[in-house]
N, C-alpha and C positions, 0 to 999 in steps of 0.2 A: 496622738502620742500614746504609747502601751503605759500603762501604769507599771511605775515602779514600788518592785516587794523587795521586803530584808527577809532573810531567813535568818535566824539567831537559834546556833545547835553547834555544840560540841563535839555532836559525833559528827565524820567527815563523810561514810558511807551515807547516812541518811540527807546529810546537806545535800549532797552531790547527787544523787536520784532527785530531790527533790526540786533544785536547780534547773537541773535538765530539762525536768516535767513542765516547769511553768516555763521555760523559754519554749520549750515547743508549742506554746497558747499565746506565744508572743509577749507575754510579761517579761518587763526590762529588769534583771535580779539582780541585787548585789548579798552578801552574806557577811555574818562577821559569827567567830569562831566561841564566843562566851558573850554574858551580860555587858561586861563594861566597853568592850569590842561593841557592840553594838548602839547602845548608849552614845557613845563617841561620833560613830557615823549617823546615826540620827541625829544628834546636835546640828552634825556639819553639813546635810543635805536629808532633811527631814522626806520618810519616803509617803506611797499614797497607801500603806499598810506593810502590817510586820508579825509576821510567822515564828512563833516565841515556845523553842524548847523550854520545859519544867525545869526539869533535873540538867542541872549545868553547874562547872567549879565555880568559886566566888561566890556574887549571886544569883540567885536560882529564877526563874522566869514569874515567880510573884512577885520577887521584889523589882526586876525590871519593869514590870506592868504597873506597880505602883510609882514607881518613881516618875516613870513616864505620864499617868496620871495628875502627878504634883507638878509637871512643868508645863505651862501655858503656850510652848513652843511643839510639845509633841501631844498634847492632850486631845484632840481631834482625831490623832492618826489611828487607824482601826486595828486594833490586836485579836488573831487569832492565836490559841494555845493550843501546840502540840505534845503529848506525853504518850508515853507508855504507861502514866495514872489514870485511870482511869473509874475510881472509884466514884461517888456521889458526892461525897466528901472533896473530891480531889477537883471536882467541875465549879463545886459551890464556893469551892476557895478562889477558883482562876477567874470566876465569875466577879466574886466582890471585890476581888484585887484590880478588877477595871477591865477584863477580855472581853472583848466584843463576842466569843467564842471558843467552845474549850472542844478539841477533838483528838480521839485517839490517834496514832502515828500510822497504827495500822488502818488507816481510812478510806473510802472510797474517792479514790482520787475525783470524780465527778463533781461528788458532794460539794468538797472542798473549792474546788476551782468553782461552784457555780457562788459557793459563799465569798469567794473574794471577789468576786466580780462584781456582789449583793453590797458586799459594804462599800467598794470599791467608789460604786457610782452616790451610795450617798454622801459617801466624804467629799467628792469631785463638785456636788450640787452643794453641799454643806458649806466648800472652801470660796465658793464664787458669791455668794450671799455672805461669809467674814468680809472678802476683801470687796462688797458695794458696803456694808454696815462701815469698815474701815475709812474710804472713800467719803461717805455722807459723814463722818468725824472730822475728817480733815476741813470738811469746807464749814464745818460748824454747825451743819444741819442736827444733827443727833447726839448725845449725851456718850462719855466713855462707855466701853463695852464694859459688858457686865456676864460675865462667863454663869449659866446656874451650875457650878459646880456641887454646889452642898444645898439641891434645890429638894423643897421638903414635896413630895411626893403625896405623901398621906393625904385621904379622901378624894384622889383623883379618878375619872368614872372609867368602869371596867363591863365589856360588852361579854359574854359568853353563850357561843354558838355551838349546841350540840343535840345530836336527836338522843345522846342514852342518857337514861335519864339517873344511874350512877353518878356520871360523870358531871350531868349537872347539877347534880345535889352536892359533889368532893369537893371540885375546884373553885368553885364561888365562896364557896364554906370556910377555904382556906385565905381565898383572896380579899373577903370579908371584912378581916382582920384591920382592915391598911385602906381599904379602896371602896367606895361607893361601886355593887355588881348587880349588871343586870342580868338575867340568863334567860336564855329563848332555845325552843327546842324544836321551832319552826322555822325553815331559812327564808319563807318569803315575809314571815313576820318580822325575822330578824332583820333582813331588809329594811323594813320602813323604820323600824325604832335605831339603826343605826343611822339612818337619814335624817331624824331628829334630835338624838340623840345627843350629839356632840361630843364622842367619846375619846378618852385620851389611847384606848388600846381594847383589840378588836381579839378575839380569841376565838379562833374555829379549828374545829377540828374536821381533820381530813379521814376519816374512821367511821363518818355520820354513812348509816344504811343505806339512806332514802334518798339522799343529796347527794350532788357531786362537789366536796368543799372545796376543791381548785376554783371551777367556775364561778363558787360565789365568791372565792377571795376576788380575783378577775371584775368580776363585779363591784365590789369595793371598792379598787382601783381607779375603775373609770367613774364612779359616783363624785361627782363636786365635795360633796358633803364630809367623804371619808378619800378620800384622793392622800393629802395627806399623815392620816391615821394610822397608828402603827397596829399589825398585823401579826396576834403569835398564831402559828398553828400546831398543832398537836396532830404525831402521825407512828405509824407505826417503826420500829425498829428497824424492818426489811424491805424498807420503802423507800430506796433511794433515787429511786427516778422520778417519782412526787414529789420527793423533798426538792429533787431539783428543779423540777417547773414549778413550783410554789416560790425557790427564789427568784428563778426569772418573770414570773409575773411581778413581783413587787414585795413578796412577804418581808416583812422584815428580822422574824425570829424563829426558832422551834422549838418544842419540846418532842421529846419519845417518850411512849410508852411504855411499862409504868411511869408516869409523874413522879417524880420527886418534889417533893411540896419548895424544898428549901432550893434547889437549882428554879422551881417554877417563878418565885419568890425574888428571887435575884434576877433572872432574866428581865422579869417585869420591871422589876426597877431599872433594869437598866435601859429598858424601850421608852419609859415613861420619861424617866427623867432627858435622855435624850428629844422624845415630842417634845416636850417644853421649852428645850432650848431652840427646835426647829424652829418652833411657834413664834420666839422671842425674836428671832432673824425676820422672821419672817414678816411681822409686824414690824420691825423697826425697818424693815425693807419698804414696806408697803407708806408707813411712815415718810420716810425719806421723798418718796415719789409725787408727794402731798409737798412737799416745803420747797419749792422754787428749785428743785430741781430736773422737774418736768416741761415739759410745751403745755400751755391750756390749752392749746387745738386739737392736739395730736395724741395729748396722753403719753407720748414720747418721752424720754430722756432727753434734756437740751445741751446744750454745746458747752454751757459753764460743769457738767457734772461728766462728760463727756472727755473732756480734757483732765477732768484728777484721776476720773478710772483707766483711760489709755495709760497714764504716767504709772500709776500703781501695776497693771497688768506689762507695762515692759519693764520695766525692773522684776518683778519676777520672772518675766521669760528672758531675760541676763542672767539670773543663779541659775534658772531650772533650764536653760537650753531649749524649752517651749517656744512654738511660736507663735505671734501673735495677729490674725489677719485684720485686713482695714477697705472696708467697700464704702467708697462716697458716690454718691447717686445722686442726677440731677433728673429732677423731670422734666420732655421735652418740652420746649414752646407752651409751656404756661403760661408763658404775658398773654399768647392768644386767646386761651381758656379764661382768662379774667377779661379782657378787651372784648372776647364774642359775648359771653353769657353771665359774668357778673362778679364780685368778689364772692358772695354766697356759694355759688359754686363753687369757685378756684378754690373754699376752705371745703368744701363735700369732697372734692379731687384729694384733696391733702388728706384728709382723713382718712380716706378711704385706700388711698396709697399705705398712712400708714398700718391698718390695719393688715394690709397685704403682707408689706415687711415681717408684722408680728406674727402670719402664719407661716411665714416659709424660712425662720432662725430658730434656732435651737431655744429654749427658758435659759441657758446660760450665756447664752449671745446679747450685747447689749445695743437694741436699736434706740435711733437718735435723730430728732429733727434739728435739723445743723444751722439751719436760719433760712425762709421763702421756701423755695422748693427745694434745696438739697437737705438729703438725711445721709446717716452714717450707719453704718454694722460696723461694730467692734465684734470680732467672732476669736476666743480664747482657745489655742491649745489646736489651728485652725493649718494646712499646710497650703501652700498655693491653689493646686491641682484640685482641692476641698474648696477653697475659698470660692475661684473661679466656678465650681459646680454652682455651688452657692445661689453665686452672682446670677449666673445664665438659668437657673430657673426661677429665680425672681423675675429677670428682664420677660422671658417666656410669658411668667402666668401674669403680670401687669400687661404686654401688646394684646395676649389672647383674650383677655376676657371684658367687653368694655364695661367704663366707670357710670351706676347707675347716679344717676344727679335730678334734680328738681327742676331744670328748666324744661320746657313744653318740649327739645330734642329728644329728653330720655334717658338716650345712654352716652355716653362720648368717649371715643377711642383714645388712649392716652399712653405713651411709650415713655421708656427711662433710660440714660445713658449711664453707665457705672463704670468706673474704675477700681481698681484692684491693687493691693498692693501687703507685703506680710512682711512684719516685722522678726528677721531672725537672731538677734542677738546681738546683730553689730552695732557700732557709733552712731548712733542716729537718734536725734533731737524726736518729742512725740511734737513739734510744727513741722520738724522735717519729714515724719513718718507723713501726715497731712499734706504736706505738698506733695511730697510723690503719689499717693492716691488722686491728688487731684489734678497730677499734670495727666494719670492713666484717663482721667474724666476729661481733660480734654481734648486728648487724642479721641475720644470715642465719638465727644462731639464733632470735631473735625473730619473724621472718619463718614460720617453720616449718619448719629446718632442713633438711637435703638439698638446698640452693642454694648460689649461688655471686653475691657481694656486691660492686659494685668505686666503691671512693671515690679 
């Protein structure tokens, strides 16, 4: 599904260019004409971010941003600002008022569309760890949420990667102030002490001589350690095609050059205090996964946790028009795998299956061992034609590759039948969503299983 954007602008010329722009990137747009216009349709179908003129009659795009801030219905959704302010002044305010982003109107159309796409997906990953925290609430697993909205930041540790050595005597100097900073002005050194480090926000600059600071963010990325650590970089003014591949690798924020101590200052707060609250999900997710809502076999998602997040994820694909797909899979002829070579095996088979599942679904897919040999993919936001891909390169990489096991055979060939099935919005019970997956599961078997079925 395209994510959907608000534009919130009084002027009609600039709505209307700007409209146009994102529907040709496939962004689903709606617009509203002032603040409280806006406000309104946000209440009434909260969007996945919102593009917020300054200067507008009524109120003006801080106090939108604050209010929306104050309500725990829109407090998530990611705000960039657009003005023709453009002063230091004018960023540090749209900053504190809560923007995820403050950019002039006259912008680089690239820039922009590569930042919405930047917040875009963390709010998408943001929103499916609320509604599993939500999920593990309902069955009583985990304590009410607890938003860090006014989360004290101070003395949190601050990484700073730069070869000039100005720069790294300024910015530390300032960030000092507030934040435990380390600074390195080597990147393979920086390397290892961010590997150890455990730092709440990573700061490199893309301006280093010697280095190539995309690469090492890139790097960062894929390290376990700092995977998810947020990411400022610092770049030059006329650098808009860096800026862009720095958001699509992962970065999460920027500065230009000159620094503004006080826009630097705010930014940071606001990457920080957001890591925390990732952290907080993120734990309480990990959490959740530990209190009887997993398989001890499989490490899986079991069938009692399985059933409150299907019900939760179609009820919102009823308001949002989302849909929601649903693959149950059996594996074949497993009684003979336990009858030839033992229970010990049949649970290496199972394991090892699941582990296959967990390489070929998305982190926001929720796989599930559904009871003996069947599991489930819950896959969110999923269209048939996607699902069915899904499915058939699951089925593919389980026949191709056989399951290594401990008995004296080896290896052992192991095939899985799957049904299909997507939930779009209509009248349909989450046992009735299940049966129809599972009548697609048994046409496949019927069929001569090792296929994949979609009703």
């Amino acid at each position: 599904m395209p994510a959907r954007v608000l534009i919130v602008d009084d002027d009609p010329t600039a709505l209307a260019a700007l409209e146009m722009r994102l529907s040709e990137e496939y962004f689903e747009v709606s617009t509203a004409g002032d603040g409280e216009q806006g406000l309104e349709q946000m209440k009434a179908d909260p969007p996945d971010i919102v593009l917020l003129d300054v200067v507008m009659p009524g109120i003006n795009g801080y106090e939108v941003c604050e209010r929306m801030r104050s309500d725990p219905e829109l407090l998530h959704v990611p705000i960039v600002m657009l003005s023709v302010k453009s002063e230091p002044e004018d960023v540090v305010q749209g900053l504190k008022a809560g923007a995820d982003d403050y950019l002039e109107k006259l912008f680089d159309d690239l820039v922009v569309l590569a930042r919405i796409r930047s917040l875009v997906r963390s709010k998408l990953m943001m929103d499916e760890f609320r509604r599993r925290e939500q999920t593990s609430n309902q069955l009583g697993v985990l304590d009410s949420e607890e938003d860090l909205i006014d989360s004290d930041v101070l003395g949190r540790r601050i990484l700073v990667i730069d070869d000039d050595a100005e720069t790294v005597g300024r910015i530390p100097m300032a960030l000092a102030s507030s934040y435990q900073v380390t600074s390195e002005r080597d990147p393979d050194r920086a390397m290892a002490v961010a590997r150890d480090g455990e730092f709440d926000l990573i700061v490199v600059s893309l301006t280093m001589d010697g280095s190539d600071g995309l690469r090492l963010c890139s790097h960062l990325r894929t390290m376990e350690e700092t995977r998810q650590t947020a990411i400022l970089v610092i770049t030059e003014p006329d650098s808009s095609e860096m800026l862009v591949r720095a958001l699509e690798i992962g970065v999460s924020d920027y500065l230009k050059v000159p620094v503004n101590t006080d826009e630097m200052m705010a930014r940071v707060r606001t990457q920080i205090k957001r890591k925390m609250y990732q952290d907080r999900l993120r734990a309480n997710y990990e959490t959740s996964l530990a209190l009887a809502v997993t398989d001890s076999l499989t490490s899986l998602h079991n069938r009692r946790y399985m059933v409150s997040h299907l019900e939760t994820l179609m009820e919102r694909g009823r308001e949002s028009g989302r849909p929601v797909a649903l693959l149950i899979m059996d594996i074949d002829h497993f009684k003979n795998v336990n009858d030839n070579y033992g229970h010990a095996v049949g649970d290496e088979v199972l394991q090892e299956f699941a582990e296959r599942i967990k390489r070929n679904v998305r982190g926001i897919d929720l796989a599930v061992r559904y009871g003996g040999e069947e599991f489930v993919v819950v896959l969110p936001g999923t269209d048939p034609e996607v699902a069915k891909m899904v499915a058939e390169r699951l089925r593919q990489n389980v026949a191709e590759e056989p399951f290594e096991v401990s008995a004296d055979v080896g290896t052992i060939t192991v095939t899985v039948s799957i049904g299909v099935t997507v939930y779009d919005g209509t009248e349909v019970s989450t046992d009735g969503l299940l049966r129809r997956a599972d009548e697609a599961l048994y046409t496949a078997k019927n069929q001569g299983r090792n296929q994949v079925v979609t009703v």
